[in-house]
N, C-alpha and C positions, 0 to 999 in steps of 0.2 A: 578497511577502506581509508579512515582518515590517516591512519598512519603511516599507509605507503605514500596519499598525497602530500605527508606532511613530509615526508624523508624527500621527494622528489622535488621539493623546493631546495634543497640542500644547505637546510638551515644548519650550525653547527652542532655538535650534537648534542652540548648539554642542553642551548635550548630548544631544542627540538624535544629530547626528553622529561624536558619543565612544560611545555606545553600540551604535552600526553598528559603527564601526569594534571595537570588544567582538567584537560579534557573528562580526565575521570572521577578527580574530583568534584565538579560539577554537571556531570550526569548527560554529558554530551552523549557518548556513547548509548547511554538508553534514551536518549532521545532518539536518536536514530535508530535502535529497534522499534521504539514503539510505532515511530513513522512507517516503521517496515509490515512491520504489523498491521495498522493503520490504511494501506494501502493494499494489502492483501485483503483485508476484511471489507472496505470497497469494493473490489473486484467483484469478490462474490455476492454482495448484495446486487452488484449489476445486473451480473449472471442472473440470480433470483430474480429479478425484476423482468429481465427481459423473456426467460420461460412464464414466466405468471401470464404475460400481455401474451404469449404465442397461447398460452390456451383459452386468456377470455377472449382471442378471437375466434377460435374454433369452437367454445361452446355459443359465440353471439351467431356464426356460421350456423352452427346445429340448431338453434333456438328459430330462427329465421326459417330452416328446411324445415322443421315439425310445423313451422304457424302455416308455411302455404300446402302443408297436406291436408 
């Protein structure tokens, strides 16, 4: 990803490949996995959260039909 955005600035090339080399020295590039990561792992706590609330409503639902029997 960054090194297509970086080629499409049409830096020239060596510095374009000083600046990769940056990049990796410095751990840009895992940064940007971990973000990936990071945001994947988000996702699914979402997900998790939002099934958890669809069943405490349906047992607060069921809880309610057993009090008025």
């Amino acid at each position: 990803m960054l090194d297509c955005d970086l080629r499409r600035v049409l830096l020239p090339q060596a510095v374009a490949e000083r600046v990769l080399s940056l990049f990796h020295d410095h751990g840009v590039y895992e940064a940007f996995e971990l973000r990936a990561e990071l945001i994947s792992f988000k996702k699914a706590l979402y997900h998790l959260y939002l099934e958890a609330m669809a069943v405490r409503g349906r047992d607060t639902q069921h809880a309610g039909v057993r009090a008025n029997t």
